[in-house]
N, C-alpha and C positions, 0 to 999 in steps of 0.2 A: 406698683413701684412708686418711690418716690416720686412725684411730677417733678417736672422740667423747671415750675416758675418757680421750686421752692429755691433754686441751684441762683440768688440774689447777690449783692454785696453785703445786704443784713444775715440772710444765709450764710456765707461765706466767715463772715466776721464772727458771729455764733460758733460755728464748727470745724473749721480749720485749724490746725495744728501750730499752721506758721502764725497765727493773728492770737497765739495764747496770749504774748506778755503785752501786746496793745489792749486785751482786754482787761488783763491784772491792773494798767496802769486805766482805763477810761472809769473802770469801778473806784481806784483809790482818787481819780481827782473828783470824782461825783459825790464820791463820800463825804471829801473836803467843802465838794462847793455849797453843800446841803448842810453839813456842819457849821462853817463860817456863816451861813444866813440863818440859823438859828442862836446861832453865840450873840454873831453882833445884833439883832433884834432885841433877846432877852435884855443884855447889857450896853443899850441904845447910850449914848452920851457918854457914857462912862468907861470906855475902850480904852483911853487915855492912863487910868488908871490903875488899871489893873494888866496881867500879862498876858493878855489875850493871844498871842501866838503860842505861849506856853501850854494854855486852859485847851485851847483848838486843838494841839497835836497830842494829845491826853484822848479827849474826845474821838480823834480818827483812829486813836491808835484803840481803844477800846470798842468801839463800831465796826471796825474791820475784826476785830478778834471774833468777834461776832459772827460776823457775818461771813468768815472762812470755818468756824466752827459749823455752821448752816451748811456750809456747799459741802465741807472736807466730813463731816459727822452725823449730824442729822439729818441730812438727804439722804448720804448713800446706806446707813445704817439703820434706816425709821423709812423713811417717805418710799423709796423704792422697793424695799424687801415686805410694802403694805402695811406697814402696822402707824396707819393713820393716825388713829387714838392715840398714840402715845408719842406720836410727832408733833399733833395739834395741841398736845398738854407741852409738851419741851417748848413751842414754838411761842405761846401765851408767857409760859411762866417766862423764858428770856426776855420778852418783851415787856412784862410787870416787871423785873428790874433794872431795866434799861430804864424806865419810867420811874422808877422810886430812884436809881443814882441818880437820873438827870436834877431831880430835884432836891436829894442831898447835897450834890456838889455845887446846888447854887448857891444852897443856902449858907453852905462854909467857903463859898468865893466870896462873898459878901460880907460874913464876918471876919474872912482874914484881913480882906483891905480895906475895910471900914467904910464900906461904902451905902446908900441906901438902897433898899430895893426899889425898881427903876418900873416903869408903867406897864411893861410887857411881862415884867418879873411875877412868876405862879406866888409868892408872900407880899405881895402889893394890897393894901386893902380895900380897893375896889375890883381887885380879881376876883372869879369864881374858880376855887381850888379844882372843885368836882370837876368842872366843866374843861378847865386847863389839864386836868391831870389828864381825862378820858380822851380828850383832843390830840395829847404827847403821847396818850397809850395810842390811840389807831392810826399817825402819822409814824410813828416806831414800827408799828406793824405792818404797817404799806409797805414801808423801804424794806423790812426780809421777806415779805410775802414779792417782792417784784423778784428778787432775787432766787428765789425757790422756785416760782412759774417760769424764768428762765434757764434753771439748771435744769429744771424739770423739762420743760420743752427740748432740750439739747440731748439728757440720756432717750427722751422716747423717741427723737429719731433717731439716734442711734439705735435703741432695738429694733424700729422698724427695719433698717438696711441690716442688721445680723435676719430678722426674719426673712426680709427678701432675699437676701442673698443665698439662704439655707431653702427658698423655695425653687430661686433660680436652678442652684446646683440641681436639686432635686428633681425639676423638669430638664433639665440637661438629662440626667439620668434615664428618664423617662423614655426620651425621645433617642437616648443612643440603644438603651436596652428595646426600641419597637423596632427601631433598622437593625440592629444585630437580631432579630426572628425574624424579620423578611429576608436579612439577607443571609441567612449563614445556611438553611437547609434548602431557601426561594435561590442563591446563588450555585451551592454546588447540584438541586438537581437540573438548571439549569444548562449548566455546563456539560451534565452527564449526558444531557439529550442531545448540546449542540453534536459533542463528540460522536455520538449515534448514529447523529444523521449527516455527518462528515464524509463518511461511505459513499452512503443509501440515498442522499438527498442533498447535497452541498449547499443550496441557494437554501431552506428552511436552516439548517447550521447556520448561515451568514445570517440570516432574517433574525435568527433568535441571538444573537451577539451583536445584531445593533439595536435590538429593543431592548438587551441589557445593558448597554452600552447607555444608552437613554433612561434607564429606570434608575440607575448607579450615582450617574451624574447628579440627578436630579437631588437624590437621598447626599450625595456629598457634600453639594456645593449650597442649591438653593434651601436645604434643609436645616440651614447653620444657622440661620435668621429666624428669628422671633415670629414673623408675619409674613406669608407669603400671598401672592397676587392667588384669586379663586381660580384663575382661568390658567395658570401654572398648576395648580393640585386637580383639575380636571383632566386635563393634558396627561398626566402621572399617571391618574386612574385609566385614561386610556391607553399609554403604554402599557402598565402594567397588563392591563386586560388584553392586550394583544400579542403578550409575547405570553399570557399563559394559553390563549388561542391557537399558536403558531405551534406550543408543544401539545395542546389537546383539541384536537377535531373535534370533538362532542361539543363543546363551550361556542355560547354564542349569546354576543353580548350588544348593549344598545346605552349610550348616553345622552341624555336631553339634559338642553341648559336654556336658560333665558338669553337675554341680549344686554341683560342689566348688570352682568357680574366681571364684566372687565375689568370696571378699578372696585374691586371687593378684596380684603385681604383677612385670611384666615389662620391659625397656628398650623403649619406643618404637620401630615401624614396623622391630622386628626382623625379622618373616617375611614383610611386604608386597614384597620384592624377590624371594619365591616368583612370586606373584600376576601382577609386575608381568611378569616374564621368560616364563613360560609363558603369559600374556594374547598375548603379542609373536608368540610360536611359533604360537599356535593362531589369531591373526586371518587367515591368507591358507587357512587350515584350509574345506574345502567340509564342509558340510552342522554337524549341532547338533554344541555345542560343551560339553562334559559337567564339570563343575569341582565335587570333594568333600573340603570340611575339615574333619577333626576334632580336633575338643583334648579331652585327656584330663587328671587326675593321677592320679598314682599313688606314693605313699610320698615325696611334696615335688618329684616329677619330672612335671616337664609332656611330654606326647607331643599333636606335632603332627603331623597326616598329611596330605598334600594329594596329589589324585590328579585326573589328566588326562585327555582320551584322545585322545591326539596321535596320529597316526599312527606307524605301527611305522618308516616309515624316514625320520622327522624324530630328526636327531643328534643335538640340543642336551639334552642332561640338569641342567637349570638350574645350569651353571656357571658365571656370575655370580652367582646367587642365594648360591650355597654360597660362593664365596669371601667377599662382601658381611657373610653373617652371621657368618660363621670369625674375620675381620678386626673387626668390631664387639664380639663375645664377645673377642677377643684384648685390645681393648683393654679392655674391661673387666674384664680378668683373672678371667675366668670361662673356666676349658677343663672345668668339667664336663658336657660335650654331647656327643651323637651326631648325625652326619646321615648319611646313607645316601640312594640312590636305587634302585628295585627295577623294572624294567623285566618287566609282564607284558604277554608277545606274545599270550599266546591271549583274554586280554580286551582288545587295544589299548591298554594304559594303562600310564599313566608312574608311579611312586609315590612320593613324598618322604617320611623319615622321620625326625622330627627329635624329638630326646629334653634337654631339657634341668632342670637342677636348679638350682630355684627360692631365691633368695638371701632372707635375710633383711632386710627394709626398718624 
């Protein structure tokens, strides 16, 4: 995203909608002020005589033509659709006749009002033509080159925030399409069992309607935010774990955490597509059903480990999981993670290993 410190008064003045005609007007008096200090230097003494506010507003008015043709023409038709080479050619050659008028129209200011050429004057003959002319060409080319790195700087944060924002939505999407799969078949079988055991068992119905009650809230409220506390999406993982406990006897489950992860904050229902995937594998699973997470830090990197014990010739090595969290991190442009899966045969179990580094919030 955009940082915070770009959001300035120069920021502001730059990109704001409301500060457009303050900006039209602080270009045309810069124009001016740059013009008039080249005018009256050429024509040092001799201001007097000739119509120097007349020659000046010629001058701005020709500079500005310019230099709107640059922002309104060749920026948005050459520089930003790339075709640099033929920007860099428009932008020289404008600038070579900016260079040969400046020095035309001295030289017929001077023959109209008979005046001489004056010590600053490019036909003075202790000048060096070459050297004045190449000087007006790269001081010419300063002033649209400042102008172009400024338009330019202006459209590329604007596409940055069209891309952010089209990432945003996009994990918006992300994140409402992984709660609408936990919650649409994870809520009505829930519901089917509280109603089951409504009968046969009234206190496991209640037990499992306040651990949904608690899974729900969480995916609602805390789930709308960008970043949540580590020790809030453990907490989750243990509801959820316990209210799929509450409807299956076989499951039996174990989380370890360090002491370091209270103020850790991570994206939302990032690893619960572990949970959800290997829950899927192991329910047609005979006899107890073994499930161990633990989170760790170490040096601003979180390691997460979750381990199964699926049978040795169930294939599935939570390839939805991993694509899910790859594509989530992607968008969040965060690629500094590891995930791995480590398949031990001689204790039946599956192992996920997932390493990632902890952003700054």
């Amino acid at each position: 995203m955009i940082n915070r410190e770009l959001h300035n008064p120069l920021y502001s003045f730059l990109m704001e909608s409301k500060f457009r005609w303050l900006r039209h007007i602080v270009l045309i008096v810069s124009v001016g002020i740059i013009l008039a200090n080249h005018l009256y230097i050429t024509y040092k003494g001799q201001t007097e005589n000739i119509g120097i506010h007349w020659i000046m507003l010629l001058y701005i008015m020709v500079f500005l033509t310019v230099i709107y043709l640059n922002i309104y023409m060749f920026i948005p038709r050459l520089l930003l659709k790339g075709k640099y080479i033929e920007y860099a050619l428009i932008l020289l050659g404008t600038v070579l006749i900016l260079s040969l008028g400046d020095i035309w129209a001295e030289y017929h200011i001077h023959k109209y009002y008979s005046i001489p050429f004056g010590e600053y004057s490019f036909y003075h003959p202790e000048r060096y033509p070459a050297v004045d002319f190449f000087s007006a060409f790269f001081i010419f080319m300063l002033y649209l080159f400042s102008v172009t790195v400024i338009v330019f700087y202006k459209h590329w944060i604007i596409d940055i925030q069209k891309v952010e924002r089209l990432k945003t939505d996009q994990l918006h999407s992300e994140l409402d399409s992984l709660k609408s799969r936990i919650n649409t078949e994870f809520l009505l079988d829930k519901l089917h069992k509280a109603a089951g055991y409504s009968k046969t068992n009234p206190l496991n119905a209640s037990r499992i309607l306040l651990q949904l009650s608690r899974v729900l809230r969480y995916q609602l409220y805390d789930c709308s935010r960008e970043n949540v506390l580590l020790s809030s999406e453990i907490k989750f993982f243990n509801d959820y774990l316990n209210l799929e406990k509450i409807c299956n006897s076989n499951l039996d489950f174990s989380i370890q955490h360090s002491q370091t992860i209270k103020n850790c904050f991570i994206p939302p229902l990032l690893l619960i597509s572990v949970v959800v995937e290997s829950l899927k594998i192991l329910s047609d699973q005979e006899g107890v059903i073994l499930i161990n997470i633990e989170f760790g830090i170490t040096d601003n990197t979180l390691f997460f480990i979750y381990t199964d014990n699926r049978k040795e010739h169930e294939v599935p090595k939570y390839v939805d999981s991993q694509m899910a969290i790859s594509k989530r991190l992607g968008l969040l442009q965060n690629q500094n993670y590891s995930l791995k899966v480590l398949p031990d045969k001689v204790n039946s179990q599956y192992k996920l290993i997932f390493q990632y580094e902890l952003q700054e919030v």
